[in-house]
N, C-alpha and C positions, 0 to 999 in steps of 0.2 A: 504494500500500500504506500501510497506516496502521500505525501505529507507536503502540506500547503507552505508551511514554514523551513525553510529546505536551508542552513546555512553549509555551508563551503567553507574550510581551513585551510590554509596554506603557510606552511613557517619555514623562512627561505635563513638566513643568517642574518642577525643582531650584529649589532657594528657600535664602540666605545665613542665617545670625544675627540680621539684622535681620525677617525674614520676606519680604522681597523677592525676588521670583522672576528667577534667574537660567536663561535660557535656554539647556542641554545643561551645565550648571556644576552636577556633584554634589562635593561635598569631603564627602573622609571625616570631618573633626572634628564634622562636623554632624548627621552623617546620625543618623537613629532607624533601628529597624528591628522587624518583626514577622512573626512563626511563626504562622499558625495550627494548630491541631488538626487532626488527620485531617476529613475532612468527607465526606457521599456526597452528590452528585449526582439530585436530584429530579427535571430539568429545566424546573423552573420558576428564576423567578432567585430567589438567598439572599444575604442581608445578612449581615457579618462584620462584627461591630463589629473595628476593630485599634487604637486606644485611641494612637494616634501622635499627636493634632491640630491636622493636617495635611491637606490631601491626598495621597498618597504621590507620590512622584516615578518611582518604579518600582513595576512589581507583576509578578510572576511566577506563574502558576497550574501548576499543575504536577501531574501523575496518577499514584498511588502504586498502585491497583489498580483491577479491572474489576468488571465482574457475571459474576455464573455463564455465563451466556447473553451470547456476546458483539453489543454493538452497538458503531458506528462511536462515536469518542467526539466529542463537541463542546463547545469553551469559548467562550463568549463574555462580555465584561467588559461591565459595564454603566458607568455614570458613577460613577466612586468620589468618596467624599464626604470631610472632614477627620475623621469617626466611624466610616465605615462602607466596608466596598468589595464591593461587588455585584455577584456573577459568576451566570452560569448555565452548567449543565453537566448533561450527557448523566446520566438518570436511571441508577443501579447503580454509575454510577464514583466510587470513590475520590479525592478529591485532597488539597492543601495550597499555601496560599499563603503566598508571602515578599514582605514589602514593604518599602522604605527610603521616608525621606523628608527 
């Protein structure tokens, strides 16, 4: 059964003050973070610039609403970038991403 509240994890490497990547090491004094806007789902993949510049160290995709017409929903994260983080998802659905880094 698929579940309308569908979040997606993804934990790439944490990186200190100096920008050196510490492996499963996030500290809170460091972290940035970013909200997108509501977004819909095309199924093609979509660019979100998050303005962190960085690559995130987390990303969280997350689905606020569906289409009229239900279809099964699917996330998948593409390579996220230090500008950009590139998800594709099930055309009609709603979502929003949270990211730290």
């Amino acid at each position: 059964m698929t579940s309308f509240f569908d979040i997606r994890l993804v934990i790439t490497k944490a990186h200190d003050d100096t920008g050196e990547h510490k492996s499963g090491v996030i500290r809170a004094a460091h972290l940035k973070h970013f909200l997108s806007a509501e977004q819909t789902g095309t199924g093609a993949e979509q660019v979100i610039a998050h303005g962190l510049g960085v690559v995130p160290a987390l990303v969280i995709v997350y689905l606020t609403g569906g289409p009229a017409t239900y279809a099964a929903p699917t996330i998948t994260e593409g390579t996220h970038t230090s500008t950009n983080i590139l998800v594709t998802v099930t055309s009609g659905w709603k979502y929003k991403i949270f990211a730290l880094a």
